[in-house]
C-alpha positions as CSV (number, residue, x, y, z in Angstrom):
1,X,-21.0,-7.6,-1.0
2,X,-22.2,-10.4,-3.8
3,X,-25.9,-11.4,-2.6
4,X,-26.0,-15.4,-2.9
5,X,-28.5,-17.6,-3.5
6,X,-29.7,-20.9,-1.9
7,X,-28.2,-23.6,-4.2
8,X,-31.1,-25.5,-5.9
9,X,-30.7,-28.5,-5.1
10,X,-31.1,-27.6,-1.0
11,X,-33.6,-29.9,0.4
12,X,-35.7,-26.7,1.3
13,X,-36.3,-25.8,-2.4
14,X,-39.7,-27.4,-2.4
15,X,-41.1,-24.5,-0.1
16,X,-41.9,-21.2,-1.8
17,X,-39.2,-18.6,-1.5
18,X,-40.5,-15.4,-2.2
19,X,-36.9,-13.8,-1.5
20,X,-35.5,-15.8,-4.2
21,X,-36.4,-13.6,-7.5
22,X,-35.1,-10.3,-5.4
23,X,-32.0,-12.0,-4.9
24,X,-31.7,-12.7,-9.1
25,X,-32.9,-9.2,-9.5
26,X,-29.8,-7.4,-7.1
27,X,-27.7,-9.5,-8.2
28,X,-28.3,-8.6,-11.9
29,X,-28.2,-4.9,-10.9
30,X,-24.7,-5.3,-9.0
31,X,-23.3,-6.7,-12.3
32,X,-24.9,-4.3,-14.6
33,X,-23.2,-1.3,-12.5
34,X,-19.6,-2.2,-14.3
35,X,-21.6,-1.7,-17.9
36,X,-22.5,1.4,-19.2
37,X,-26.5,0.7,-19.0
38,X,-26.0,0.1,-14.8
39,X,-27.7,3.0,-12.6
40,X,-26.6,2.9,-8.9
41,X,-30.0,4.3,-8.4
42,X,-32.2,1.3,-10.0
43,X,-30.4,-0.8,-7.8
44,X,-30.8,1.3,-4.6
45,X,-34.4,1.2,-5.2
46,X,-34.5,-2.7,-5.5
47,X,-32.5,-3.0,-2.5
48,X,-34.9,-0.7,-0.3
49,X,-38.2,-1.8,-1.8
50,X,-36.9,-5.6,-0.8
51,X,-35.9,-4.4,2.6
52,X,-39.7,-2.9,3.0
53,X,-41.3,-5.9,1.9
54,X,-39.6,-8.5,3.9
55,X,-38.2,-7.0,7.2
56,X,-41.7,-8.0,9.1
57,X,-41.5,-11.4,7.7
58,X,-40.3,-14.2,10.1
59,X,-39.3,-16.7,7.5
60,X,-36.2,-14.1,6.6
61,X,-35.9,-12.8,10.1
62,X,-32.6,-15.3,10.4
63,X,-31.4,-15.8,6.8
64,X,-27.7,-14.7,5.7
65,X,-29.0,-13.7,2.2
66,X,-31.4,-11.4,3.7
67,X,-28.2,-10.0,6.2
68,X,-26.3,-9.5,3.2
69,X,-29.4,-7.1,1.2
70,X,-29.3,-5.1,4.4
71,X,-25.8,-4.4,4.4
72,X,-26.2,-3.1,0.8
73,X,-29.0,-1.2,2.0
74,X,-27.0,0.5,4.9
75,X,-23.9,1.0,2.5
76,X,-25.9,3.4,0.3
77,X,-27.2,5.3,3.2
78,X,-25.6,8.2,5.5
79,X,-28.0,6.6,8.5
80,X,-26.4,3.2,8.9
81,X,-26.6,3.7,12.5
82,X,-30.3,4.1,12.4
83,X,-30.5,1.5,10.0
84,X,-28.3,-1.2,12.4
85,X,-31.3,0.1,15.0
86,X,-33.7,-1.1,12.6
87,X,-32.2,-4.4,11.7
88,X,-31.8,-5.2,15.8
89,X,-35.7,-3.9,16.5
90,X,-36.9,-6.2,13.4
91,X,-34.2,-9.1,15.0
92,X,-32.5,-9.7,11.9
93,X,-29.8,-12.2,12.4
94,X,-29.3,-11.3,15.9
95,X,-28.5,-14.5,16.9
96,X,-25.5,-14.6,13.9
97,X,-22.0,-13.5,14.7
98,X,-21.9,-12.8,11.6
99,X,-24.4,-9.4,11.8
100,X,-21.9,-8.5,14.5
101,X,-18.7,-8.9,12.7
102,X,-20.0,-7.5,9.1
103,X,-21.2,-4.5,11.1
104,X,-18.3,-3.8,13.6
105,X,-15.8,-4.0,10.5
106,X,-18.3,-1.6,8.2
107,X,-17.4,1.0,11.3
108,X,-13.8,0.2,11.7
109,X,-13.6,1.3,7.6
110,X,-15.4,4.6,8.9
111,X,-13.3,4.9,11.5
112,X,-15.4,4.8,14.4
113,X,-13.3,2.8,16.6
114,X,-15.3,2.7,19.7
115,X,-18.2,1.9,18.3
116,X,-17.1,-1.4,16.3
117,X,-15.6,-2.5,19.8
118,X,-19.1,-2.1,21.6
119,X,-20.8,-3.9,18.5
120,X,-17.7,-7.4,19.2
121,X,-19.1,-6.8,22.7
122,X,-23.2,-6.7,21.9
123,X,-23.0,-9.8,20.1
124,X,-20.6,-11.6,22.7
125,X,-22.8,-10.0,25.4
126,X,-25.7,-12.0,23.0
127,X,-23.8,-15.4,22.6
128,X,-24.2,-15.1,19.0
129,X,-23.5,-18.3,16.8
130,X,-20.6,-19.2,16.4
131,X,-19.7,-17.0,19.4
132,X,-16.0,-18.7,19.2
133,X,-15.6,-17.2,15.6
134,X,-16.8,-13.7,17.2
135,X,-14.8,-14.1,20.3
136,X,-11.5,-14.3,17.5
137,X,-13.1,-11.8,15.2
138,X,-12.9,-9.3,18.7
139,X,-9.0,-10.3,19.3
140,X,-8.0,-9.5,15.9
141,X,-9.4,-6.3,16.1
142,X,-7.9,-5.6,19.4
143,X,-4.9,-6.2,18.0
144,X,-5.2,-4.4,15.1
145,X,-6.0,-1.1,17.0
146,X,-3.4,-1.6,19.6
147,X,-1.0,-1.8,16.5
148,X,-2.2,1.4,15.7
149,X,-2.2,3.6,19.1
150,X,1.5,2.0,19.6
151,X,2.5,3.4,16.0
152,X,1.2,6.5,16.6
153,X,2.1,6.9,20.3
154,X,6.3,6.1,18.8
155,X,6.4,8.6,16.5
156,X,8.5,11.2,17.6
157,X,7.0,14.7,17.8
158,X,9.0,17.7,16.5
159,X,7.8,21.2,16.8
160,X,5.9,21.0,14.0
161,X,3.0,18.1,15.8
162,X,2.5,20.1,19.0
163,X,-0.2,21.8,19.0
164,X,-0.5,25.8,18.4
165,X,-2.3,27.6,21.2
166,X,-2.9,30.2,19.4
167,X,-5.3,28.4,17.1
168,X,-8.7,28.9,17.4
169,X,-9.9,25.0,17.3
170,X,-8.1,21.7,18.6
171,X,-8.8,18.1,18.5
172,X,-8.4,17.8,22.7
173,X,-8.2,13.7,22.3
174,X,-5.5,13.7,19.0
175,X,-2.3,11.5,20.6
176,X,0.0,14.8,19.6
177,X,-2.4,17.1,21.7
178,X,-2.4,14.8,24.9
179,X,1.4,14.0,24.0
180,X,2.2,17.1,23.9
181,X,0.3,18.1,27.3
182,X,1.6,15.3,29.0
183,X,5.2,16.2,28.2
184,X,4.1,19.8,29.4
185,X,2.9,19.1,32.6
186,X,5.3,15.7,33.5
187,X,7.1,17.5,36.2
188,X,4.2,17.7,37.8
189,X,2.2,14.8,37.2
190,X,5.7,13.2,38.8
191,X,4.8,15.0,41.8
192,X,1.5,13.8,42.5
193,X,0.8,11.6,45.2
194,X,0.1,7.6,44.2
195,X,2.4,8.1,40.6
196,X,4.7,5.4,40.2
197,X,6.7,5.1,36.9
198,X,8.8,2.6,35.5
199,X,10.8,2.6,32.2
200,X,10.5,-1.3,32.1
201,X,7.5,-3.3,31.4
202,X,5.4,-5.1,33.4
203,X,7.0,-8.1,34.3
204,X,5.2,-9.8,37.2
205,X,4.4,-13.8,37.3
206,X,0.9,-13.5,35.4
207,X,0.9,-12.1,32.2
208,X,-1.1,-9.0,32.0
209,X,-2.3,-10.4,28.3
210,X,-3.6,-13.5,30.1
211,X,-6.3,-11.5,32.0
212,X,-8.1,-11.2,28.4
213,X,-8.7,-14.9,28.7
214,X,-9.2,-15.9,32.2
215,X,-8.9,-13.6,35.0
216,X,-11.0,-14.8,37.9
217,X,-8.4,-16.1,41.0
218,X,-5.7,-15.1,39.1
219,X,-3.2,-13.2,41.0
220,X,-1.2,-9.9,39.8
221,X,1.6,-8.3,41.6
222,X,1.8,-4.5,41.7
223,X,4.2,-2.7,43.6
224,X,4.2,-3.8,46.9
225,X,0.8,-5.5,46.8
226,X,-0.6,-8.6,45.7
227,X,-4.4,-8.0,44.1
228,X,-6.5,-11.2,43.4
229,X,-8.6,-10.7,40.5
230,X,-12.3,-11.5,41.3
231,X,-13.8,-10.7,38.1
232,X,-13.9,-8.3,35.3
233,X,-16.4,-5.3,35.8
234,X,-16.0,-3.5,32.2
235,X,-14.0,-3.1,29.1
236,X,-13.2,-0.6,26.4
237,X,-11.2,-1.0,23.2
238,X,-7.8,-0.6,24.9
239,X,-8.9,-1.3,28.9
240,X,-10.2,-3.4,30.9
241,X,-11.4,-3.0,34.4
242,X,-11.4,-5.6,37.1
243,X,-12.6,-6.1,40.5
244,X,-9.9,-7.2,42.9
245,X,-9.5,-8.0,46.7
246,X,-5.7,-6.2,47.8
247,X,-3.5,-8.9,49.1
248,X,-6.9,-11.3,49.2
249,X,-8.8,-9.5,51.8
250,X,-11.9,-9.3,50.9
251,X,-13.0,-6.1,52.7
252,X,-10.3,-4.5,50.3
253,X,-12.1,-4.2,47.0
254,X,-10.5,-1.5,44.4
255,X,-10.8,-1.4,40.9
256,X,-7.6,-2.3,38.8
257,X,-8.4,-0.6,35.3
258,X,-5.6,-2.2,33.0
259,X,-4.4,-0.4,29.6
260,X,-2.6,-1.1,26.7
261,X,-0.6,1.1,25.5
262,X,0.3,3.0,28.9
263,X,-2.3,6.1,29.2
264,X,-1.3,8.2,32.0
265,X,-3.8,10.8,30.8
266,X,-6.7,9.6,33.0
267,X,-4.7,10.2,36.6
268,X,-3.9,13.5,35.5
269,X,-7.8,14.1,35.4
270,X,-8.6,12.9,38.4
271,X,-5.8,14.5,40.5
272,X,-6.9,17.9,38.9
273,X,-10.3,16.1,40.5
274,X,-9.3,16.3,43.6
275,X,-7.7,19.7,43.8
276,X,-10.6,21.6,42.1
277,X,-13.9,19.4,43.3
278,X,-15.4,20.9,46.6
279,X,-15.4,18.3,49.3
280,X,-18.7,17.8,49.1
281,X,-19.6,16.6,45.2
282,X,-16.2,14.8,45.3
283,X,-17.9,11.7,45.8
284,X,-19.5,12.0,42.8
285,X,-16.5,12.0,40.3
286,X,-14.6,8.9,41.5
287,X,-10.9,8.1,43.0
288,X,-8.2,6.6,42.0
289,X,-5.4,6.0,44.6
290,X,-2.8,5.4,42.8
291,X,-1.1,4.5,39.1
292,X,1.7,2.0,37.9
293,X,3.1,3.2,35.0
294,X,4.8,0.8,33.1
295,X,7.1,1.0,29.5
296,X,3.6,-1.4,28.0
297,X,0.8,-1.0,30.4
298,X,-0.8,1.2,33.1
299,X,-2.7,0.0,35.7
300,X,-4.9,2.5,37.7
301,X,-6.1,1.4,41.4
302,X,-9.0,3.1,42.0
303,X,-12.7,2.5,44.1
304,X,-14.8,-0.2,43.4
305,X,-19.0,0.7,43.5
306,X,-20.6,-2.8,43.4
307,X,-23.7,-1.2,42.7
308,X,-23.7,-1.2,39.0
309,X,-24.7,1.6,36.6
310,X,-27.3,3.6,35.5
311,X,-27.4,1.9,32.0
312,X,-28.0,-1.1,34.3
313,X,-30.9,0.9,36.0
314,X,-32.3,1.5,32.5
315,X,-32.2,-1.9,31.3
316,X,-33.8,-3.5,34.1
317,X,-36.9,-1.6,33.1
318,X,-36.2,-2.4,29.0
319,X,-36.0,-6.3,29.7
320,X,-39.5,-6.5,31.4
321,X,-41.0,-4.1,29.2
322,X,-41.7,-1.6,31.4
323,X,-40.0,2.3,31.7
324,X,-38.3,4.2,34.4
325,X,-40.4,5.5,36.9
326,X,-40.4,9.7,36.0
327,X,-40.1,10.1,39.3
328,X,-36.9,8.5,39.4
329,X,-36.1,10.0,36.3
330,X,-36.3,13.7,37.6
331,X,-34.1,12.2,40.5
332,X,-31.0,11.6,38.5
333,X,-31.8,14.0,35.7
334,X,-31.4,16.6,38.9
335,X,-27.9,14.5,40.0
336,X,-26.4,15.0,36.2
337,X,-27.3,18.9,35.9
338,X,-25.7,19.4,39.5
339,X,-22.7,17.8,38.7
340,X,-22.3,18.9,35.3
341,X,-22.1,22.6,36.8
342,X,-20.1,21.6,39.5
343,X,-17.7,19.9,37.0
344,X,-17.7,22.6,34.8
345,X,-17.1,24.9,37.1
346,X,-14.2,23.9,37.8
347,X,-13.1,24.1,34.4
348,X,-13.6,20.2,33.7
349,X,-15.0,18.4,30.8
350,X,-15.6,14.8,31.3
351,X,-16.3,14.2,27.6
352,X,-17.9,10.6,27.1
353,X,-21.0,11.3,29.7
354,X,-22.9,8.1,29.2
355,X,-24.8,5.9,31.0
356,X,-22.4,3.2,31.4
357,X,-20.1,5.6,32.8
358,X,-22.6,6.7,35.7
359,X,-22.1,4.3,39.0
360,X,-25.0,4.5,41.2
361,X,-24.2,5.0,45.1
362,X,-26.6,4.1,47.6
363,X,-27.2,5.9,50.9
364,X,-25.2,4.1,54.5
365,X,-28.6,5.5,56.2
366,X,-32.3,6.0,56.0
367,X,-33.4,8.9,53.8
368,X,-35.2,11.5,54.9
369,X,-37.5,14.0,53.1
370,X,-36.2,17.4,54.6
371,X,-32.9,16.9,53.5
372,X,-33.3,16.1,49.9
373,X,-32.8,19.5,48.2
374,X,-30.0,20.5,49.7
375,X,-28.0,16.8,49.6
376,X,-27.0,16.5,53.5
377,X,-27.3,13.9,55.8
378,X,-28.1,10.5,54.2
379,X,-28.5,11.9,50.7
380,X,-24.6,13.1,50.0
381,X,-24.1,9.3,49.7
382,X,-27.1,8.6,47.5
383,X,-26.7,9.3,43.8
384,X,-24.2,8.9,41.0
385,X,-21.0,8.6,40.1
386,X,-18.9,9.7,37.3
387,X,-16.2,7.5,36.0
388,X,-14.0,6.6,33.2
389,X,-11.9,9.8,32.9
390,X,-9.6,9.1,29.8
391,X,-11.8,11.3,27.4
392,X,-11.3,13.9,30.1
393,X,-10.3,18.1,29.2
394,X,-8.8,20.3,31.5
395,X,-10.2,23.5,29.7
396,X,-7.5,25.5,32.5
397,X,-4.5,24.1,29.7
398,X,-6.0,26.0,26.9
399,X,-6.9,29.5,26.1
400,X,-10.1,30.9,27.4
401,X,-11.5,30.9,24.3
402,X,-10.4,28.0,22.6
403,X,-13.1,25.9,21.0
404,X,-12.6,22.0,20.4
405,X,-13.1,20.1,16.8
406,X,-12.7,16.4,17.8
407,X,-15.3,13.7,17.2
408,X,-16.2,11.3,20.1
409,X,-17.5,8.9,17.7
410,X,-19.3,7.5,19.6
411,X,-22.7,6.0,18.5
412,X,-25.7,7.8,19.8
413,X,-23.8,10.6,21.5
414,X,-22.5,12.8,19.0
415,X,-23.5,16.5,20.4
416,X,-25.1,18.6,17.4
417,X,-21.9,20.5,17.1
418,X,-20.0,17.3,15.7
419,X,-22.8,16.3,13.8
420,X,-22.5,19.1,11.8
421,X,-19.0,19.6,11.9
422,X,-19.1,22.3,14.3
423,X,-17.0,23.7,17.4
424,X,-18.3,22.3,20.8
425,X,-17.1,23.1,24.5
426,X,-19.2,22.2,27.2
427,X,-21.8,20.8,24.7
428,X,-20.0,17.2,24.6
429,X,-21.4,16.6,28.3
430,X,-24.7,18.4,28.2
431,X,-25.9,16.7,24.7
432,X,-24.9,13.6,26.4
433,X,-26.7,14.4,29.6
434,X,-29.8,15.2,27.1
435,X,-29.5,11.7,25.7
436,X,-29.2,10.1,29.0
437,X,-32.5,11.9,30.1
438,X,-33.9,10.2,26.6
439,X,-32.6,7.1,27.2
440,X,-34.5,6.9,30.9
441,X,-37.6,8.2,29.0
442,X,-38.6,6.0,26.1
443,X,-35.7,3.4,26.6
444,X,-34.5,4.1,23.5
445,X,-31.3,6.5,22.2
446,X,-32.2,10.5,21.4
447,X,-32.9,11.1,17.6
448,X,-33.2,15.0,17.2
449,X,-34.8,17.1,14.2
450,X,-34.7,20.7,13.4
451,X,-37.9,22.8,13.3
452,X,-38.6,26.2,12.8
453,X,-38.7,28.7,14.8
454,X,-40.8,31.6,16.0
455,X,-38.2,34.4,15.4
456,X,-37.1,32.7,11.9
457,X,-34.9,31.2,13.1
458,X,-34.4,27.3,14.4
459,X,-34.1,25.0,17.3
460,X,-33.2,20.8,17.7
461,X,-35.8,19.4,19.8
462,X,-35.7,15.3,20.3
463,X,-38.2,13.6,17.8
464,X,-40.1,10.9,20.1
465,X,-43.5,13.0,21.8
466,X,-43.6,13.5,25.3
467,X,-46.4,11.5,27.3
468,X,-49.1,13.8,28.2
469,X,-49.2,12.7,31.6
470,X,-45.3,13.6,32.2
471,X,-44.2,17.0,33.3
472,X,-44.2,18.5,30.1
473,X,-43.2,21.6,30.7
474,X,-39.8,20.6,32.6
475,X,-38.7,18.0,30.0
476,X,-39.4,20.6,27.5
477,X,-37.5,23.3,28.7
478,X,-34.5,21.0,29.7
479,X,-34.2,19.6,26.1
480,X,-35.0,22.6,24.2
481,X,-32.4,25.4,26.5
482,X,-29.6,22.4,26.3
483,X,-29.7,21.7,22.9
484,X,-30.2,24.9,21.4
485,X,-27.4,26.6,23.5
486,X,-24.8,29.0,22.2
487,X,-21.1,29.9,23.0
488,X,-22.4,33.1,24.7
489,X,-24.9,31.5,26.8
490,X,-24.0,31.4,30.3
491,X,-24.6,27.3,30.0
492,X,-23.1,27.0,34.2
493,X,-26.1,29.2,35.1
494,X,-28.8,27.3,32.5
495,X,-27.4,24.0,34.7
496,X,-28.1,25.3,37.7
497,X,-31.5,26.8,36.6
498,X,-32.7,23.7,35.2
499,X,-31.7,22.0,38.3
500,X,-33.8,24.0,41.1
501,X,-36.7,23.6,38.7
502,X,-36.8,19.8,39.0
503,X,-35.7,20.5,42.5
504,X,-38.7,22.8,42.7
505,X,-41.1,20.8,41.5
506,X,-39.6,17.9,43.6
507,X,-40.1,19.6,46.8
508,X,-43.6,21.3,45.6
509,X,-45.2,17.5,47.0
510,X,-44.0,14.9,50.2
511,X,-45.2,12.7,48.8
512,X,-43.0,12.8,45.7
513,X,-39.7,12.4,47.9
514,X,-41.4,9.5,49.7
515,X,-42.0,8.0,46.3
516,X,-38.4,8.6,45.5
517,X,-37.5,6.8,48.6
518,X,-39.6,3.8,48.0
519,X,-38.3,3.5,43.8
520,X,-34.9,3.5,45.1
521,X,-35.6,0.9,47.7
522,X,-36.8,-1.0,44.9
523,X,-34.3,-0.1,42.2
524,X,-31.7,-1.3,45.0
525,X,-33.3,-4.5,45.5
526,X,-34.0,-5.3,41.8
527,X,-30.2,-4.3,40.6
528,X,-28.4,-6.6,43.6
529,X,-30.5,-9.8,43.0
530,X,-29.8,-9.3,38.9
């Protein structure tokens, strides 16, 4: 990326620029590295001392030459993510579409996908400058991946791209792997109730394409029902999810999640939901009612939770500068562990356990203390709820022992196992759980090291310090036992052992519950109003 310089005759070239004789140096080092005398080193070391001595300096806080060193910086480095951390703590050019674009295409050339998508939607989220120029920059690369996925989902499978179960490791989200278990199990996916196929496409009087642009009012016809689109609630890179009023009642409210290309994968998931989920956590993973399959899109109905998310809860405490409460952090940390063992239990991974994915349900009634340990009463409707079941694995289709090797890419929740290049199971959800915890701690993503060990060995621990005023000892154990598990740990009985220790520790005091009660009051109030 050629560094440029302000041309001299700008009108600002009567005030110092101190930037100005780094920019001739890089630039002189990037066209030495075609000579024989150029070292990719010397210039590595220019790049990073200039980074050091002007990334606290406000004058270069919103200048495109100074964007442009940093994106030299983070080409040379394995920790561009960290580094993209760094630029957006020290506000470099966060106001610029262009620090949005330049990034979100540096990860599309690495191939994380996702990621580059939630970058477009940071700086649209931002209204960065030119925000229309953004806005077109997103399109394209919707486009461009959609392109993709439809190339890949036409090619025609012959015996050689299904996947051997008799291999020790599979990729569980490859296109040939769910392919190839959707063909498997179509008989009976046909069977289930609320599946309705088509082999045409969508072809009602609004243009699914023209949600993308305006969707509010708009109204879609889908089967036998007319859904007025109130508003969009989230997006992905090939989805989008919308609240909608069924045949404009407003008392109807379902969620209409939209896809492009058709991905019937997701009400598989949840059907195998509802047959393996006891009665009571089922309200804690989500329904959908029913699917239209169509030869271009799918559109999945499912329940709408106006209550927003537990990122949401998180970043009501990062925007005033304050953190989560830890009472109300043990709260939900206990909500995740208990449905992570009941989930996996039943043989389920969810595989992208987030924070955005977490609805939060309120309570119909009053809480009361005596029921809080054993969730009856008021408390079966107070918690969380897991959605977004397209990265979802039904371990029951694979071989006891199987082991997966796909990457989630996605930024910030990679579990140690993909990191290095590892086999993972059940580690996808619990390092994600781990960074959730994290993230309702020190409002900030997990970054773990390795240490040494007593018995020679070593263990990951996270790298920010606990608070001395926390409960050490319980955020200890939970970080160090989930993220230095192993295959032959019994990791359903380290969920549920985790679990009765908050619970324990919970119910060791009143008045903690009747804290609990009061935050969530609160939270409640504070996450309608916003």
């Amino acid at each position: 990326m050629a560094v440029i310089a302000r041309d001299r005759e700008d009108n600002t070239s009567s005030i110092v620029d101190d930037l100005l004789p780094w920019l001739w140096g890089i630039k002189k080092s990037l066209d030495g590295l075609s000579s024989a005398d150029g070292h990719v080193t010397d210039l590595d070391e220019l790049v990073s001392n200039c980074i050091r001595t002007f990334k606290n300096d406000a004058r270069y806080r919103n200048d495109v030459r100074f964007l442009k060193i940093w994106f030299l910086y983070m080409d040379a480095s394995p920790e561009f993510e960290s580094i993209f951390r760094e630029m957006d703590q020290n506000k470099i050019c966060t106001c610029n579409s262009l620090l949005y674009e330049w990034y979100a295409l540096f990860l599309e050339a690495k191939g994380q996908l996702s990621d580059a998508f939630l970058v477009y939607r940071l700086g649209i989220s931002r209204n960065a400058e030119p925000l229309e120029r953004l806005k077109k920059a997103q399109a394209f690369f919707r486009d461009r991946m959609s392109e993709i996925v439809k190339a890949c989902s036409n090619d025609k499978m012959g015996d050689s791209d299904s996947f051997d179960l008799s291999v020790s490791y599979i990729n569980p989200w490859s296109i040939s792997t769910v392919k190839d278990l959707l063909q498997k199990m179509h008989s009976q996916i046909s069977k289930y109730e609320g599946y309705h196929p088509s082999n045409k496409a969508y072809s009602g009087k609004v243009p699914l394409s023209s949600l993308q642009k305006s969707a509010r009012n708009k109204v879609i016809e889908i089967g036998v029902k007319k859904y007025q689109i109130k508003g969009c609630a989230g997006q992905g890179g090939f989805a989008q999810v919308f609240k909608a009023y069924v045949n404009s009642n407003p008392d109807d409210v379902v969620a209409l999640k939209i896809q492009k290309p058709a991905f019937p994968w997701e009400f598989y998931m949840y059907r195998q939901l509802d047959k393996r989920i006891p009665e009571s956590h089922r309200p804690s993973f989500g329904f959908a009612h029913r699917l239209h399959l169509y030869s271009d899109y799918s559109i999945l109905v499912c329940d709408y939770l106006s209550n927003g998310t537990l990122q949401d809860a998180i970043n009501s405490n990062v925007v005033i500068g304050g953190f989560m409460e830890e009472v109300l952090c043990i709260y939900y940390t206990i909500e995740m562990l208990s449905m992570l063992e009941t989930l996996h239990s039943a043989g389920i991974i969810h595989g992208d356990f987030k924070p955005d994915n977490l609805l939060i349900r309120y309570a119909r009634d009053d809480l009361t203390e005596h029921c809080f340990r054993d969730r009856t009463g008021p408390w079966i409707d107070q918690g969380l709820c897991l959605v977004d079941w397209g990265r979802g694995i039904d371990a029951s289709l694979f071989p006891d022992e199987i082991k997966f090797n796909g990457d989630c890419r996605t930024s910030g929740f990679r579990c140690v196992e993909m990191q290095e290049k590892k086999p993972w199971t059940f580690q996808v959800d619990t390092y994600g759980l781990c960074v959730i915890v994290h993230m309702m701690l020190h409002n900030s993503y997990m970054e773990i090291e390795k240490k040494a060990s007593s018995d020679d060995g070593y263990v990951y621990q996270p790298k920010s310090p606990f608070k001395r005023y926390w409960q050490v000892k319980l955020w200890k154990d939970l970080f160090t036992k989930l993220l230095n598990s192993t295959p032959n740990d019994d990791h359903k009985l380290l969920l549920k052992n985790l679990k009765e220790a908050f619970q324990d520790y919970m119910c060791s005091n009143p008045q903690l519950i009747k804290k609990l009660k009061q935050l969530l009051v609160k939270q409640r109030t504070s996450l309608c109003s916003s």
